[in-house]
DRENBARO-782913 format. One line per 5 residues: number of its first residue (from 1); their letters; for each residue x, y, z of N, C-alpha, C. Coordinates in steps of 0.2 Angstrom, whole numbers, plus 5000, padded with zeros to 4 digits. Example, Ala and Ser with C-alpha at 12.3 -4.5 7.8 and 13.67 -1.06 7.14 Angstrom:
BEGIN
1 = AS = 5066,4972,5039,5062,4978,5039,5066,4984,5039; 5064,4989,5035,5068,4995,5036,5064,5000,5039 $
REM end
This chain:
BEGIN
1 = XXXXX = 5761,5214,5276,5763,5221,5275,5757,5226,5274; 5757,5231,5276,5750,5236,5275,5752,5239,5270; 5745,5237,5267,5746,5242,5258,5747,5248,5258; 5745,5253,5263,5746,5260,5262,5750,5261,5269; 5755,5265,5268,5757,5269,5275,5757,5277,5278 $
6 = XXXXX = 5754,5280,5282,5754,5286,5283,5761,5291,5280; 5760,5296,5276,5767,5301,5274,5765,5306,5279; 5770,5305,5283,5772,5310,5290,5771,5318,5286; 5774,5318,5282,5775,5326,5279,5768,5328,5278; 5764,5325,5273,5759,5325,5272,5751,5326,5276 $
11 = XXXXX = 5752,5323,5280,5749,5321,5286,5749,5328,5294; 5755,5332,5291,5761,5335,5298,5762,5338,5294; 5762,5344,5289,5765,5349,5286,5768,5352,5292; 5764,5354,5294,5769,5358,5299,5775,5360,5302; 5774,5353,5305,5780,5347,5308,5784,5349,5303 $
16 = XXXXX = 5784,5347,5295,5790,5345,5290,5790,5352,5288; 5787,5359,5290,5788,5363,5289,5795,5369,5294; 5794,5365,5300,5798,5368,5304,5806,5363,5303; 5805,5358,5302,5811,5355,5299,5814,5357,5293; 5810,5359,5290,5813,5362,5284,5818,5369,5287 $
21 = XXXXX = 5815,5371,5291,5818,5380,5293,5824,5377,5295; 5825,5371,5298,5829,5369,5302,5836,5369,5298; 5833,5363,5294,5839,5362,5286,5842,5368,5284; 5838,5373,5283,5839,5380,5280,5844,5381,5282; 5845,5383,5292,5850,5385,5295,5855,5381,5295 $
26 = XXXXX = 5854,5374,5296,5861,5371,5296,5865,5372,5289; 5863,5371,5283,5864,5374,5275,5868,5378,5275; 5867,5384,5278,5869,5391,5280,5877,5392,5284; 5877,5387,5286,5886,5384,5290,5891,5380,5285; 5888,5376,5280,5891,5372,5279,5890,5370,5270 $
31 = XXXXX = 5896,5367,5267,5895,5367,5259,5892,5364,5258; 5888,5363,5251,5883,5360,5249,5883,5353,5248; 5890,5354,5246,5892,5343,5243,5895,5340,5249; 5897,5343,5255,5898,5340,5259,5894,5340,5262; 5887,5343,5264,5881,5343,5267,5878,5336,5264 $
36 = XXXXX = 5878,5335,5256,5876,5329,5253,5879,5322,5255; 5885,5324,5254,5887,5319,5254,5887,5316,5260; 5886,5318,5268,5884,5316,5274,5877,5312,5275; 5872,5315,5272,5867,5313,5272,5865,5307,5265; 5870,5308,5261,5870,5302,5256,5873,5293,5260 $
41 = XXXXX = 5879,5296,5265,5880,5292,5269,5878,5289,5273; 5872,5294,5279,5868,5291,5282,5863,5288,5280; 5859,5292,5275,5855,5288,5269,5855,5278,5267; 5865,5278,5268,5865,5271,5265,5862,5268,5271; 5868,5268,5277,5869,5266,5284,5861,5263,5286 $
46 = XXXXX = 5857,5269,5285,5850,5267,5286,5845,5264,5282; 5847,5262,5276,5845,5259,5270,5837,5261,5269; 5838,5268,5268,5832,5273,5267,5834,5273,5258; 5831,5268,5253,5831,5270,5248,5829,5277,5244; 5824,5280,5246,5822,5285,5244,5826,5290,5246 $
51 = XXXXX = 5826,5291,5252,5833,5300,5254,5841,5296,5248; 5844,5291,5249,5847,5288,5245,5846,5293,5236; 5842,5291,5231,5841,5293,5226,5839,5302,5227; 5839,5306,5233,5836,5312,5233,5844,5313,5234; 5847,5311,5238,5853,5315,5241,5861,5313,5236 $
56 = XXXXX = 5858,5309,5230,5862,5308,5225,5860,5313,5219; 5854,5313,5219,5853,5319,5213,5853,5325,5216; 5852,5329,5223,5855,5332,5224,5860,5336,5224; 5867,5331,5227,5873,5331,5226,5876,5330,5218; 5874,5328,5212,5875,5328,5208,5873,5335,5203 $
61 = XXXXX = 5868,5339,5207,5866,5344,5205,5872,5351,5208; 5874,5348,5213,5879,5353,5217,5886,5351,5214; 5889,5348,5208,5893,5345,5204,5896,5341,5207; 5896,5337,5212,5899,5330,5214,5900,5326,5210; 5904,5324,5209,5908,5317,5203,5902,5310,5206 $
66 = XXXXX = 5902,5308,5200,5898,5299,5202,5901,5295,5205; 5909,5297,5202,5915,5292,5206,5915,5294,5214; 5913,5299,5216,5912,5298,5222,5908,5298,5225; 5901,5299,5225,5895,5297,5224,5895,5286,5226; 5897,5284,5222,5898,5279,5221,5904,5275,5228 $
71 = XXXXX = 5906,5279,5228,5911,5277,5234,5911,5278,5241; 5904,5283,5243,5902,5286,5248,5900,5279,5253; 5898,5275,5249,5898,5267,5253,5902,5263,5255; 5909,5265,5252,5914,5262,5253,5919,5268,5256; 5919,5272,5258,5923,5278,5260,5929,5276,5264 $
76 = XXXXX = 5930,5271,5268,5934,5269,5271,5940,5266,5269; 5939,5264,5261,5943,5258,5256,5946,5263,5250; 5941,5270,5250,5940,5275,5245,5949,5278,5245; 5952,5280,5251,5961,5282,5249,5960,5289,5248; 5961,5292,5245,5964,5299,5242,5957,5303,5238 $
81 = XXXXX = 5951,5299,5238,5943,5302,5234,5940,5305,5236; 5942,5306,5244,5940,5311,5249,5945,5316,5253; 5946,5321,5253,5949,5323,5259,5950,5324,5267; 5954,5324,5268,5952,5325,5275,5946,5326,5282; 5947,5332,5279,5940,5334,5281,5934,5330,5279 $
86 = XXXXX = 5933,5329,5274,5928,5323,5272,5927,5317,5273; 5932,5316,5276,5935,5308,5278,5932,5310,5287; 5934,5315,5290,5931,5316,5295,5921,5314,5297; 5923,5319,5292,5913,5321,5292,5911,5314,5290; 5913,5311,5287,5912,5302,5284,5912,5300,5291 $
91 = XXXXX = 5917,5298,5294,5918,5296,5301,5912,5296,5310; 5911,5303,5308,5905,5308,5310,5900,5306,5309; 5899,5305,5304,5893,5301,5301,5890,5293,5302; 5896,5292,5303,5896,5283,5303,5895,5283,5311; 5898,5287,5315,5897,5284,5324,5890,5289,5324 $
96 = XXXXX = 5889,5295,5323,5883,5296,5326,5875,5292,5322; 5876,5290,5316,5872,5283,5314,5870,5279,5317; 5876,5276,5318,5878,5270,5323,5878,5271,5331; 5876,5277,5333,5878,5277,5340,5876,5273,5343; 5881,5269,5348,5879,5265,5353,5881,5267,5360 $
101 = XXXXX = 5883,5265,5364,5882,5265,5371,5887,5270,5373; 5892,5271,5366,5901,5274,5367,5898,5280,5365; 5890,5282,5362,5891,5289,5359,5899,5290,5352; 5901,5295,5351,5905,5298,5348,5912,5296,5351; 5916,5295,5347,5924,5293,5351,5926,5300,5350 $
106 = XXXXX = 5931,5301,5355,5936,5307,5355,5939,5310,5347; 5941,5301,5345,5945,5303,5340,5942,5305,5334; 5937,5303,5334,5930,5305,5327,5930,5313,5328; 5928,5314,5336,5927,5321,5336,5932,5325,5334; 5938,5324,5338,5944,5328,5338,5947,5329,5331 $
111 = XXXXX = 5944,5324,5326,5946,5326,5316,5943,5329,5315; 5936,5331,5317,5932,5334,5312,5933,5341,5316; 5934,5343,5321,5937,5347,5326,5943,5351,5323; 5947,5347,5322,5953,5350,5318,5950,5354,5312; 5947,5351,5308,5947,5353,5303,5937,5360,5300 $
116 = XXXXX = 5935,5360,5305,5929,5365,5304,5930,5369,5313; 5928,5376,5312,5923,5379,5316,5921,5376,5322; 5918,5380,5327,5915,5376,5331,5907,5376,5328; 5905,5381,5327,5898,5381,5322,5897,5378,5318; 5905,5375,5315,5903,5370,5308,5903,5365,5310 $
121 = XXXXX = 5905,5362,5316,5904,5355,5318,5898,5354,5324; 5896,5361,5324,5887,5361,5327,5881,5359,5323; 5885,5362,5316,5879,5362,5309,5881,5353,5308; 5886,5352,5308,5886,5345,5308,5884,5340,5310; 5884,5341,5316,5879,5337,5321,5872,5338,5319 $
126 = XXXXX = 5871,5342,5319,5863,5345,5317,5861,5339,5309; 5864,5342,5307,5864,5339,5298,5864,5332,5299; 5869,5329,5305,5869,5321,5304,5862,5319,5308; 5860,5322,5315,5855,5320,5317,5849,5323,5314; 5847,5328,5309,5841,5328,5307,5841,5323,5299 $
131 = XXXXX = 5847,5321,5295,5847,5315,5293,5843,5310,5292; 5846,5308,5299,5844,5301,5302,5837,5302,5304; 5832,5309,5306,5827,5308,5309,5823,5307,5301; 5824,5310,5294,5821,5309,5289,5822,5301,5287; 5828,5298,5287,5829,5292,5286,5823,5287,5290 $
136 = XXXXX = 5823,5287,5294,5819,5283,5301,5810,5286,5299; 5808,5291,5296,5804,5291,5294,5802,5291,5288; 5806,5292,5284,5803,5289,5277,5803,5280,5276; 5809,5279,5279,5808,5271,5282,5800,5269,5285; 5801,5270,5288,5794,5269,5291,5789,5270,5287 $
141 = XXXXX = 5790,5274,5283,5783,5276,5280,5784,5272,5271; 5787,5270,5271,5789,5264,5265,5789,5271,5261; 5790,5275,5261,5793,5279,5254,5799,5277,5250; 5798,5276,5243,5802,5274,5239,5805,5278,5233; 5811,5277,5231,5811,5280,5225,5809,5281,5217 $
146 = XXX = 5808,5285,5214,5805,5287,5208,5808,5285,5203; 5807,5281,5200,5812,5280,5192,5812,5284,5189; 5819,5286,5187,5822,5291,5183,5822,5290,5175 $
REM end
C-alpha cells in the first residue's frame, strides 16, 4: 500500500471549489436531514469511512436522532423510523449507488416522484450523484476519519 495518497481537494482546490457551489445549489432544494441522511446512506454503500463520520456529525448537528442515524444501514428492516418520503430517497439512493445495467427502476422513481417536486427530485439526483463522486474519491485517496 502507498504511504501517502494524493488529497484531490488539496491538490485541485478549484475542482473542490466548483463542487462546493454545486452542493450549495442542490442544499437550496431540499432539507437538511434528508440531504444527510442520503449521503450518510451512500457514504455506507460505499464504505467511505470518512464522508460516513462527516455526514453523521453533520446530520446530528441538523437534530437527527442517533436511532436513526444508526438505522440508515439498515433502512429497509427500520418500519415506521422513516417516512415515506424517506424511505423513498433511501430507495433512490440505494439503486442509483448501485446502478447497474437496469439504471433506476420505475418504481424507485415513481415514490420518490409522488412524494417531491420535480426540482426536488433533480436536487436528488444531484445530491446522490455528487455523493457518490465524494465517496469514490475520498476512497481512493485513503482519507480517514478523525477521532472524536
Amino acid at each position: 500500500m502507498a504511504e501517502a495518497r494524493v488529497i484531490w481537494a488539496k491538490k485541485l482546490p478549484e475542482v473542490y471549489g466548483k463542487l462546493d457551489e454545486i452542493d450549495k445549489v442542490v442544499a437550496d432544494h431540499l432539507d437538511g436531514t434528508l440531504l444527510e441522511l442520503l449521503k450518510l446512506r451512500s457514504s455506507i454503500l460505499n464504505g467511505c469511512a470518512f464522508c460516513v463520520d462527516l455526514h453523521t456529525e453533520k446530520a446530528l448537528k441538523e437534530g437527527e436522532s442517533r436511532q436513526r442515524l444508526f438505522q440508515v444501514a439498515t433502512w429497509h428492516e427500520a418500519g415506521e423510523i422513516f417516512t415515506g418520503a424517506e424511505r423513498a430517497v433511501l430507495a433512490l439512493t440505494d439503486e442509483m449507488t448501485r446502478m447497474g445495467e437496469g439504471g433506476v427502476s420505475d418504481e424507485v422513481y415513481d415514490a420518490v416522484a409522488a412524494h417531491f417536486s420535480d426540482e426536488q427530485v433533480a436536487a436528488l439526483m444531484a445530491a446522490i450523484a455528487m455523493i457518490n463522486l465524494y465517496n469514490r474519491l475520498a476512497v481512493a485517496s485513503h482519507l480517514r476519519p478523525r477521532k472524536h
